[in-house]
C-alpha positions in Angstrom: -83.2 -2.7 5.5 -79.5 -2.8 5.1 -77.4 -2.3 2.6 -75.8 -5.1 0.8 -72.1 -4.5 1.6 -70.4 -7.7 0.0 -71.6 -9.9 -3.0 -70.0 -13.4 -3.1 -70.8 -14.9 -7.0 -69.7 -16.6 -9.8 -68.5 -20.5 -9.3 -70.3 -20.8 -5.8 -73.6 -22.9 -5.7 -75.4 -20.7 -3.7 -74.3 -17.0 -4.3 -74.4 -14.6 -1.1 -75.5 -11.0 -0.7 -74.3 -9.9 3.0 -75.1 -7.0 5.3 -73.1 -6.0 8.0 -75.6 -7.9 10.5 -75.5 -10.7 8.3 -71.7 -10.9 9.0 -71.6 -9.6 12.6 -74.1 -12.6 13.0 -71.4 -15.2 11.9 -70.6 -17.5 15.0 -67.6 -16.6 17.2 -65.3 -19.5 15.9 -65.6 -17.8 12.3 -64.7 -14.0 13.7 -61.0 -12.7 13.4 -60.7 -9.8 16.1 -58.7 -7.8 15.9 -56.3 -8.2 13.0 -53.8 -6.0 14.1 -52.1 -9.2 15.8 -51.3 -9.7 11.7 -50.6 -6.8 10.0 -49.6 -4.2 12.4 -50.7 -1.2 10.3 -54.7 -2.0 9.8 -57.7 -2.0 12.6 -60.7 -3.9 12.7 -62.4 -7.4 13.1 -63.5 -9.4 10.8 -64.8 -13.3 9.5 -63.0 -16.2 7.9 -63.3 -15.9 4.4 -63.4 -20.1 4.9 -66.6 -19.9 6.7 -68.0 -17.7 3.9 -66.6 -19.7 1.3 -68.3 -22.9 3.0 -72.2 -20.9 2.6 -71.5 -20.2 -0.7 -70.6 -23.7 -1.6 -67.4 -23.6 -4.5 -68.2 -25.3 -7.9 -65.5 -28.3 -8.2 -64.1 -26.2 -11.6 -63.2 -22.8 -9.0 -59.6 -22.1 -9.1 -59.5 -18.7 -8.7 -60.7 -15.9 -6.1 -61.1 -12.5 -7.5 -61.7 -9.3 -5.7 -63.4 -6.3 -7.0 -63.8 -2.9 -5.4 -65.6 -1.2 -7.4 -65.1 2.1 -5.9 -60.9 2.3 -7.1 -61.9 0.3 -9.7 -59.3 -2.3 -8.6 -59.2 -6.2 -9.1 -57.2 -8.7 -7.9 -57.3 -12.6 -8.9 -55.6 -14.9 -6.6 -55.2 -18.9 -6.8 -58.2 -20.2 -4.4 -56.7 -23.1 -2.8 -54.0 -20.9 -1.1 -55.9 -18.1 0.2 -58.9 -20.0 1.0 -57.1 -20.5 4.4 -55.6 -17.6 5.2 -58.0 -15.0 3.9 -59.6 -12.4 6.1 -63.1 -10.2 5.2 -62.6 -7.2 7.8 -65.8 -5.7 8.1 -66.3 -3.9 11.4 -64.2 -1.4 13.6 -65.1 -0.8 17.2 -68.4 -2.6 16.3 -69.2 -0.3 13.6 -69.2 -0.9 10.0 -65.3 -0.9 8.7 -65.5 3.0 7.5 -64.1 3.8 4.3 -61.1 5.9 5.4 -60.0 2.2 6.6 -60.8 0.5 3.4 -64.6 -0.2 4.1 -66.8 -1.5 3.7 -64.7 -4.6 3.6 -61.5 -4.7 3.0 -59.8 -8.5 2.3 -56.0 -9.6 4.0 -54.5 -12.4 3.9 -53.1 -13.8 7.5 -49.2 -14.7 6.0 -49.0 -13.7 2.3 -45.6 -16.1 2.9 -47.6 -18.7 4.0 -49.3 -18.9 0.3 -46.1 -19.7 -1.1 -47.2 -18.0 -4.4 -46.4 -14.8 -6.0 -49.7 -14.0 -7.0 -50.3 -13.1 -2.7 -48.0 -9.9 -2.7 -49.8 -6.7 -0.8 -51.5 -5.8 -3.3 -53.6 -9.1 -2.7 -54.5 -7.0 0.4 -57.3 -5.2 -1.2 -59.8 -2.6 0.4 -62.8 -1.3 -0.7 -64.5 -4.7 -1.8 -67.6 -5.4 -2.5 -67.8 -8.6 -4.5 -65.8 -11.7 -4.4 -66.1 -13.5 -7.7 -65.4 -17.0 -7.6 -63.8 -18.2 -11.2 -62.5 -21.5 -13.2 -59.4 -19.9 -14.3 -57.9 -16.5 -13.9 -60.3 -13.8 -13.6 -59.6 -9.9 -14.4 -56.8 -8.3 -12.6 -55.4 -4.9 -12.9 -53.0 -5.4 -10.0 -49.3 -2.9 -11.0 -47.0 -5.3 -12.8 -43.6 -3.8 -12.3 -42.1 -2.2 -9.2 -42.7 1.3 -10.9 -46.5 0.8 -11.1 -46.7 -1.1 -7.2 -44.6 2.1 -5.9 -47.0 4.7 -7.6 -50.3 2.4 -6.9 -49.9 3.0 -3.0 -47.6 5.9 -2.6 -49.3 8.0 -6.1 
């Protein structure tokens, strides 16, 4: 049996538990490869978080979209309506699970953070290690760095 790699809870209808077959199963018009052709700097392939979002069925009171990677113990809430479109769940590299030196097992991006036209989609809305997406009605928790000292040390420290 295969571990559960991402949990997708909280205002959703029908929460999800998903392996890596489970994902790697999604149909072809739901796969991203290769998101390289967006940010330049990562590897991998993953799904639309639309078409996850669509089996997991959003409560009409979900605003919010937050992120947990348990492993760094980092969390990032983000307005729903504007990443629901442009976020990515990277999951696989060269047909393998993502591996954690890449940010595995799943590590989120958004397409064009500019595209979002919000503030609360800077990088660090880029987030690896995930393993739950926690749908809320409101702001959920969110330890993201909150001045340019904090961002600097979070990914150069």
């Amino acid at each position: 049996m295969q571990p559960i790699v991402l949990r997708i809870d909280g205002e959703v209808q029908h929460p999800l538990e998903l392996t890596f077959d489970e994902l790697a199963a999604s149909s072809a018009a739901d796969q991203v490869i290769d998101v390289s052709r967006f940010h330049p700097n990562r590897k991998g392939d993953g799904v639309t978080l639309e078409s996850l979002l669509s089996k997991a069925a959003p409560n009409p009171g979900a605003t919010y979209l937050t992120l947990h990677a348990t492993a760094d113990d980092f969390h990032a809430s983000i307005p729903l309506a504007e990443v629901r479109g442009e976020g990515i769940v990277v999951y696989r590299l060269a047909g393998e699970p993502l591996p954690t030196k890449n940010g595995g097992p799943i590590r989120f991006l958004i397409r064009n953070p500019a595209a979002c036209h919000t503030d609360e989609l800077d990088d660090c809305a880029n987030v690896k290690f995930v393993d739950r997406i926690e749908l809320t009605a409101g702001k959920g928790r969110d330890n993201r760095p909150e001045d340019d000292a904090e961002h600097e040390k979070l990914h150069h420290g």
